[in-house]
VOGU-3710 file (C-alpha; in Angstrom, 3 decimals, decimal comma):
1> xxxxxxxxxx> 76,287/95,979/118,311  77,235/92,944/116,092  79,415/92,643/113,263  76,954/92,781/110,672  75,224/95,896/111,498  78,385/97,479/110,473  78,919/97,546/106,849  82,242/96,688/105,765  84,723/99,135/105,009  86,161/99,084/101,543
11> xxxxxxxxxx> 89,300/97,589/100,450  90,718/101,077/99,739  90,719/102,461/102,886  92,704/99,837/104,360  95,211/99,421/101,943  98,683/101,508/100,954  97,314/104,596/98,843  99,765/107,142/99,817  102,181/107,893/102,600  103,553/105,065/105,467
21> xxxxxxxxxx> 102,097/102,044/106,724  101,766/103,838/110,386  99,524/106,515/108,374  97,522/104,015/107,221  97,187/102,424/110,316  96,202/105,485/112,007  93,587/106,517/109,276  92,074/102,939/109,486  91,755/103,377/113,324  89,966/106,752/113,004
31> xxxxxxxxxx> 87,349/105,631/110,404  86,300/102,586/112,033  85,575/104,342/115,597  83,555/107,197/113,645  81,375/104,171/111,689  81,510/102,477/115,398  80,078/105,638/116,903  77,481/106,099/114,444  76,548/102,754/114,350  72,597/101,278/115,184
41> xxxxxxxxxx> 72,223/100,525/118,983  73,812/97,278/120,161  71,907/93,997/120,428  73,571/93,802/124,079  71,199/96,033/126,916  72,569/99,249/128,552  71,375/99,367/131,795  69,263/102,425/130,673  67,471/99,718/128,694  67,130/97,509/131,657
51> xxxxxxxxxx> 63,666/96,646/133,504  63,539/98,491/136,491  64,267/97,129/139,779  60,791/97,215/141,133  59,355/93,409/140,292  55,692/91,520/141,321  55,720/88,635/142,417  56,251/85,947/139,803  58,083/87,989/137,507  61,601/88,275/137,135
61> xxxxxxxxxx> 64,461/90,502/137,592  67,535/90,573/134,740  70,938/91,018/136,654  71,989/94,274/136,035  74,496/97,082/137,399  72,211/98,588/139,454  70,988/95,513/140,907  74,292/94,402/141,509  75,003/97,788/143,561  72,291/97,248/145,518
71> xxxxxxxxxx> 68,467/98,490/145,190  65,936/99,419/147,824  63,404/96,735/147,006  63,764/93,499/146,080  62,773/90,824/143,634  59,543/88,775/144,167  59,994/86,228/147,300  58,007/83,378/147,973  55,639/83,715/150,994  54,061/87,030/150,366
81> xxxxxxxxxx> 50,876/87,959/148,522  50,834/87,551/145,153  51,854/91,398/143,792  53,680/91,919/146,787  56,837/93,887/146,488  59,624/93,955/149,667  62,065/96,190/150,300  65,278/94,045/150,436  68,334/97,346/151,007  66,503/99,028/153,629
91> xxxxxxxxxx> 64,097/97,904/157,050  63,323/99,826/159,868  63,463/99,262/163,958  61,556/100,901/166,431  61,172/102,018/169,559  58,051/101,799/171,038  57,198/104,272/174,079  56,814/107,965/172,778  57,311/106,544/169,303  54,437/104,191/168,794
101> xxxxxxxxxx> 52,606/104,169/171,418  52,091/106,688/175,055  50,047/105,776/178,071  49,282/102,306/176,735  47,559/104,048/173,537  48,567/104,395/170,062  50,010/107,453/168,533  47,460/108,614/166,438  50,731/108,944/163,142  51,897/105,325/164,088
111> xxxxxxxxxx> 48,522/103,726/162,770  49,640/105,502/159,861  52,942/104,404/159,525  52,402/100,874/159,993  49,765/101,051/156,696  52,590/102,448/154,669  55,253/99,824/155,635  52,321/97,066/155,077  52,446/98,415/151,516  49,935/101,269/151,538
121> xxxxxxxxxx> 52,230/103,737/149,599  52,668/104,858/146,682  55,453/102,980/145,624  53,493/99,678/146,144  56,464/98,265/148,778  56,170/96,311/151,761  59,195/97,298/154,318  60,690/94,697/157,020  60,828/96,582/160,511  61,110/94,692/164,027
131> xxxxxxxxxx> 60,992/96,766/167,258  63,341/97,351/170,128  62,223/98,522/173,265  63,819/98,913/176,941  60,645/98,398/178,113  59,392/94,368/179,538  58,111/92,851/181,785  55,832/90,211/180,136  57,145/87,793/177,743  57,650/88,537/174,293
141> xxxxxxxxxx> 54,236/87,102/172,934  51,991/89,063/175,859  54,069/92,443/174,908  53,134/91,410/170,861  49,864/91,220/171,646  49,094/93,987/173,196  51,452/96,032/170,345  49,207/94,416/167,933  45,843/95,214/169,524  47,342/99,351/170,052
151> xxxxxxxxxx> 48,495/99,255/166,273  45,928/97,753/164,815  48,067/94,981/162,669  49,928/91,764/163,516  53,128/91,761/165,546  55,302/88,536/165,711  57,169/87,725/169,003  60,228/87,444/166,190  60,432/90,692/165,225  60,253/92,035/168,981
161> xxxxxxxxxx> 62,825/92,794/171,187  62,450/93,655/174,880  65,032/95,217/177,448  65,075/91,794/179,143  65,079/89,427/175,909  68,796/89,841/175,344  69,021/88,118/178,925  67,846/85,220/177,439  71,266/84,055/176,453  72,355/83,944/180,084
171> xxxxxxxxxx> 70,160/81,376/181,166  73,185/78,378/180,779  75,797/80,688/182,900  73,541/80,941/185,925  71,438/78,252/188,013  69,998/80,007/191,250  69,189/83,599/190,319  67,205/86,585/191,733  64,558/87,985/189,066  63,477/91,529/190,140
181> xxxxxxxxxx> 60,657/94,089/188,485  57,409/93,806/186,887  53,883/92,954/188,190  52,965/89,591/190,318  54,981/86,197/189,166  54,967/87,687/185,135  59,008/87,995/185,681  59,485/84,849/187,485  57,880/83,336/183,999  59,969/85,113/181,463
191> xxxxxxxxxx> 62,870/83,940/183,468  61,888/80,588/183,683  60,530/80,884/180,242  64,327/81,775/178,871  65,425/78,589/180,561  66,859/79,766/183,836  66,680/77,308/186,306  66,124/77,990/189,480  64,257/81,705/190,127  63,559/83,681/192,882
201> xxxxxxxxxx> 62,239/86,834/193,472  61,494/89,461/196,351  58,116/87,903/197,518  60,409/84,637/197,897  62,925/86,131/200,610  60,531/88,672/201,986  57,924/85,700/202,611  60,874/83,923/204,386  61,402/86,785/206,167  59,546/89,673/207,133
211> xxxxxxxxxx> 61,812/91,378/208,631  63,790/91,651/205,638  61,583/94,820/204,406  60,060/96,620/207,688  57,606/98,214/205,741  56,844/96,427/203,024  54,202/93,515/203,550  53,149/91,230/200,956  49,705/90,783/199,991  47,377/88,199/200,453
221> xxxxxxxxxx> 47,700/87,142/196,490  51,340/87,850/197,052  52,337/85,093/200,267  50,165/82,618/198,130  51,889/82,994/194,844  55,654/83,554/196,481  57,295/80,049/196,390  58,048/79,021/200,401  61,698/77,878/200,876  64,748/77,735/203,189
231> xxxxxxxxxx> 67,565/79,962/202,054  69,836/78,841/204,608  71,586/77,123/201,818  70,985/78,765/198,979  73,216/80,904/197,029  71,866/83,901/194,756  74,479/83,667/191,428  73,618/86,589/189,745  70,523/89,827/190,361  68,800/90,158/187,245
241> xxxxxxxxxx> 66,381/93,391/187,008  64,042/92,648/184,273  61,015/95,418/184,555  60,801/98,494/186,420  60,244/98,060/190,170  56,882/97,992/191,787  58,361/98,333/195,401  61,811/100,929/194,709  62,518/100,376/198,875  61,834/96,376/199,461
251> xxxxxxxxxx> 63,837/96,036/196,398  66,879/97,951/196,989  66,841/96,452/200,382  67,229/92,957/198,869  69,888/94,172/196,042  71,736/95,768/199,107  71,632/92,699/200,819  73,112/90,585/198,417  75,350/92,976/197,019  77,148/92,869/200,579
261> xxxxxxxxxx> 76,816/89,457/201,243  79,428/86,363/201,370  79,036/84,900/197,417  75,115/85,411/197,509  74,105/83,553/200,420  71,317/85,421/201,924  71,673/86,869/205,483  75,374/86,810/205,345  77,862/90,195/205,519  80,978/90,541/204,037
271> xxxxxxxxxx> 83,659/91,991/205,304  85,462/93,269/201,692  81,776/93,931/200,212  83,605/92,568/196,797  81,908/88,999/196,875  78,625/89,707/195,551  76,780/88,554/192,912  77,188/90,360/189,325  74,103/92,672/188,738  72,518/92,773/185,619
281> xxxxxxxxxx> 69,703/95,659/184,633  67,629/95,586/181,578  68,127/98,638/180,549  69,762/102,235/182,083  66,819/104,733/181,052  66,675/107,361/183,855  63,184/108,706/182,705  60,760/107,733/179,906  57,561/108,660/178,421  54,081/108,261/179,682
291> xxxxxxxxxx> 50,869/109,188/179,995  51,915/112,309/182,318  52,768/115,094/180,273  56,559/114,777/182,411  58,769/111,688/181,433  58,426/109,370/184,835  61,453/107,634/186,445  62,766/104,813/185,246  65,184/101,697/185,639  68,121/103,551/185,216
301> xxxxxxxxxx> 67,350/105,916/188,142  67,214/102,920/189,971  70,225/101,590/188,788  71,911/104,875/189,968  70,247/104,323/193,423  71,730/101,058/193,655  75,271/102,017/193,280  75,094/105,333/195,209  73,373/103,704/198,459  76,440/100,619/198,144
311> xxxxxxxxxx> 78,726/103,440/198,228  77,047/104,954/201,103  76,860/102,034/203,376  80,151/100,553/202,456  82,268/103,923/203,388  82,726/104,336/199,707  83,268/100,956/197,899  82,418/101,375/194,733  79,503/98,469/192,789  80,075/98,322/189,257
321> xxxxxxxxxx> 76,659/97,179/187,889  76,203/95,948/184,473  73,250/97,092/181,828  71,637/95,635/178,398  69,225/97,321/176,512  70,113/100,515/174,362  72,824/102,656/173,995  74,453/99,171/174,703  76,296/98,030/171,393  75,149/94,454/172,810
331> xxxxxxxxxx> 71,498/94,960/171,927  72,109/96,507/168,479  74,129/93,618/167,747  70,875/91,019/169,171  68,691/93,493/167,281  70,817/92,481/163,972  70,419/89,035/164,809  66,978/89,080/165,063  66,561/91,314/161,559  68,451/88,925/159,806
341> xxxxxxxxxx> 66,167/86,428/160,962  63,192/88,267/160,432  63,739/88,975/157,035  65,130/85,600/156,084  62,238/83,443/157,453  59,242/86,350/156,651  60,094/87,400/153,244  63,286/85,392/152,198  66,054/87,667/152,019  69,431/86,310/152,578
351> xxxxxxxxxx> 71,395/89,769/152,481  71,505/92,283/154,816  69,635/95,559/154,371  72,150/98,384/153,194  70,546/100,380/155,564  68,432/99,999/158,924  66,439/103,701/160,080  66,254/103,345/163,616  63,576/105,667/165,104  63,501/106,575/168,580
361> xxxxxxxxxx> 62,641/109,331/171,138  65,188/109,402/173,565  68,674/110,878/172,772  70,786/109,359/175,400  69,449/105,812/174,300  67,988/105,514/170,719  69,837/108,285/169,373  73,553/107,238/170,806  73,102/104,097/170,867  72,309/103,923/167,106
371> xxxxxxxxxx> 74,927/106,207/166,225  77,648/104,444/168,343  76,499/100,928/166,499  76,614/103,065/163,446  80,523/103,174/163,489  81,303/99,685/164,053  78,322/98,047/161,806  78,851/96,764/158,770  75,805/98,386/157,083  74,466/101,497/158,134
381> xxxxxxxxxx> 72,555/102,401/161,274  70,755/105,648/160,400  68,649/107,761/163,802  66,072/109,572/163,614  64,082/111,157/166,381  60,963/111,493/167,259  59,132/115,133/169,284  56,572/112,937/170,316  58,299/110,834/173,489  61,043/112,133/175,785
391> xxxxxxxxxx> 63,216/114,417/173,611  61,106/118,231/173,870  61,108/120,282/170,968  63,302/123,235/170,878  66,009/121,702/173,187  69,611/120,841/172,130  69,489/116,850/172,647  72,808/115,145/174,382  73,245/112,862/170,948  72,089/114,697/167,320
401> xxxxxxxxxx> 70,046/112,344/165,340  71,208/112,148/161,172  67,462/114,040/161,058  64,579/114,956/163,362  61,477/114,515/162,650  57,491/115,389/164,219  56,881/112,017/164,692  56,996/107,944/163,031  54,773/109,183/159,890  56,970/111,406/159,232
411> xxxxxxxxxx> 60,049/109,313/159,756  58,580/106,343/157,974  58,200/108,844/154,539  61,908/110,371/155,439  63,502/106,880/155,055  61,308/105,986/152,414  61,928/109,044/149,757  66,002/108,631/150,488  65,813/105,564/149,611  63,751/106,010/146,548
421> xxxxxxxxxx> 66,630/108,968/145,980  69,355/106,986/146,441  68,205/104,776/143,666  67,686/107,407/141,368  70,917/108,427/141,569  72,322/105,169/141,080  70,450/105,035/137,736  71,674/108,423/136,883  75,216/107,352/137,412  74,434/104,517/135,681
431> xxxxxxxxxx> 73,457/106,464/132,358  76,344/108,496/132,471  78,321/105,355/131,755  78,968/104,318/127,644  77,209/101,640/126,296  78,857/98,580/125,811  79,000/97,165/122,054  80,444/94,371/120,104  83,099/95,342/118,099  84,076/93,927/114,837
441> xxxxxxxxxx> 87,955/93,062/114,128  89,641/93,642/110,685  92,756/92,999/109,246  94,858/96,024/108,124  97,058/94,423/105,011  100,904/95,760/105,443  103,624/94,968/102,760  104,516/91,979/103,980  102,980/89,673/106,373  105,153/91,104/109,686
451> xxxxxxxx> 103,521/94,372/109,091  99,822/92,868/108,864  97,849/93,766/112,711  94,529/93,759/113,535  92,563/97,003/114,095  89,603/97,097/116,646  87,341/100,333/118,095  89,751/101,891/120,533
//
């Protein structure tokens, strides 16, 4: 409120009538906070008379309290459609298998859910969301494509991670190195794709050697597309499993091998069994979700065949393998890489989201590996699971989710209203808070100029 909406007081109430200066002072105080109180509203906004935080594109947003705390959606951003409206305190990240998709085909609900966080809701929002998946494979841009042919909307390789892409950072430590998994030579090119420099796979040693896997004989299409080569002087630097094996047997054979060997030379035997080369798996998911109505075996049970067969044949030395992909705090902290990047270079937002709702369908991966990241992040990492993967319904799971839900519809709304809740209360709190007002200063008269003060609105 400004000064002169406030009439002036008169003379006599601020001068000596009766009884002490301090009386006066004290009845002076009183009267202006009542003609304060009863004032008109102030010129200056409250933030109940602020615009709300939801802004199209074009328009803008005044600075206000609640803004300043943080809201769910953000102020217009160059790059989108004109109208569009994007989410800037929350995103989501997804797992794909029994979340999005099962046997290679959409889940009916995660057509759905991809329309509402494309802006098909009825708060008129478009939501950032990347995906992060143990699965691989294929490169990044095959494994978008076919995401974006199942869900029936465009997925970039940016806002994709696979089990293997956090790999992709190991590609200076490591010069000769042994790619396993996956179908044909699609490894070998992801590998060589990241920037490691010299590859090899199984076909490689088996076509060098037959005898290396007794029962295992490589195709036709295989021999031709295995690279020929003496390995007399090569030395393996590091295993890599990328995909699930195609060939559990030949493959273990040729981990064995090398895991016993002098320094990774092939055909060589220790005699510590300590000198092998380190062994890296993509991910440690026992089972996961497929067409079969029973989860199917998976890297991690191969990862525990690994180490319990070393064991076996080395009179109990023990291999200490290493994994990426989730519940390792390692690919949380990629994932938040890659989010940051996302939602800097797609919709131009600098600061992180508040929160990230990470929806998966596997306890003893999504779930704990979310909540573990949780602890140490600095925003938060909220799980939610999913009855439509691994996790049955009815069943205690290994690592509670904050909520679970029927499946990524359902998830998608869940993260959606508490946002929309959270802001609501903000504004509530907000309200609850006096308005701010300009307040006028007068001069209280005492006998004698050390007694004169100034009296403002206490």
């Amino acid at each position: 409120m400004s000064g002169n909406n406030l009439q002036q007081p008169t003379g006599s109430a601020f001068h000596r009538s009766r009884g002490s200066f301090a009386d006066e002072l004290t009845n002076a105080r009183t009267q202006l906070d009542k003609r304060l109180l009863l004032g008109q509203p102030a010129e200056t906004p409250s933030v109940t008379d602020t615009a709300p935080s939801l802004s199209p594109t074009g328009s803008a947003t005044p600075l206000t309290p609640e803004s300043e705390a943080g809201s769910p959606v953000s102020p217009p951003v160059d790059g989108d459609n004109d109208g569009d409206v994007v989410a800037d305190g929350f995103a989501f990240a997804f797992d794909i298998d029994g979340v999005l998709v099962r046997g290679g085909r959409a889940i009916p609900e995660a057509l759905e859910a991809m329309k509402v966080l494309n802006g098909e809701n009825k708060y008129g929002i478009k939501i950032p969301y990347i995906f992060l998946t143990n699965g691989g494979g294929k490169t990044e841009a095959e494994r978008c494509n076919d995401l974006s042919r199942q869900l029936q909307t465009g997925i970039s390789p940016s806002q994709f991670i696979c089990g293997h892409t956090p790999m992709s950072e190991m590609a200076d430590k490591y010069n000769t190195v042994l790619v396993v998994g996956g179908e044909g030579e699609k490894c070998r090119q992801v590998a060589e794709g990241y920037g490691f420099k010299d590859v090899v796979t199984p076909g490689d040693i088996i076509k060098a050697n037959s005898a290396t896997t007794p029962f295992r004989k490589l195709t036709e299409e295989e021999y031709i597309n295995s690279k020929e080569r003496d390995f007399s002087d090569v030395t393996i630097e590091a295993i890599f499993v990328f995909a699930d094996s195609r060939d559990w047997a030949g493959d273990l054979q040729i981990i064995i091998d090398l895991a016993m060997s002098k320094g990774g030379r092939i055909g060589t035997l220790s005699e510590t069994f300590d000198e092998g080369p380190p062994i890296y798996f993509s991910h440690n998911d026992v089972v996961w979700s497929a067409a079969h109505d029973n989860v199917r075996l998976g890297m991690g049970a191969l990862r525990g065949i690994v180490e319990y067969t070393f064991r076996e044949v080395t009179k109990g030395k023990t291999l200490q393998t290493h994994a990426f992909g989730k519940p390792q705090l390692g690919t949380f902290e990629f994932a938040t890489r890659l989010l940051k990047r996302w939602r800097k270079n797609e919709h131009r937002l600098n600061a992180p989201p508040e929160t990230v709702y990470f929806v998966g369908d596997t306890p003893e991966s999504d779930i704990r590996g979310t909540n573990q990241y949780n602890e140490k992040a600095e925003n938060e990492w909220y799980s939610i699971l999913v009855k439509t993967g691994v996790y049955q319904d009815g069943t205690e799971p290994a690592y509670k989710p904050r909520v679970t839900v029927d499946n990524v519809l359902d998830a998608v709304n869940h993260g959606i209203e508490r946002e929309m809740k959270k802001q609501q209360e903000r504004r509530a709190s907000q309200q609850k808070k006096p308005k701010l007002v300009h307040m006028p200063k007068f001069t209280l008269d005492g006998p004698n100029d050390e007694e004169s003060v100034e009296v403002v609105a206490s």
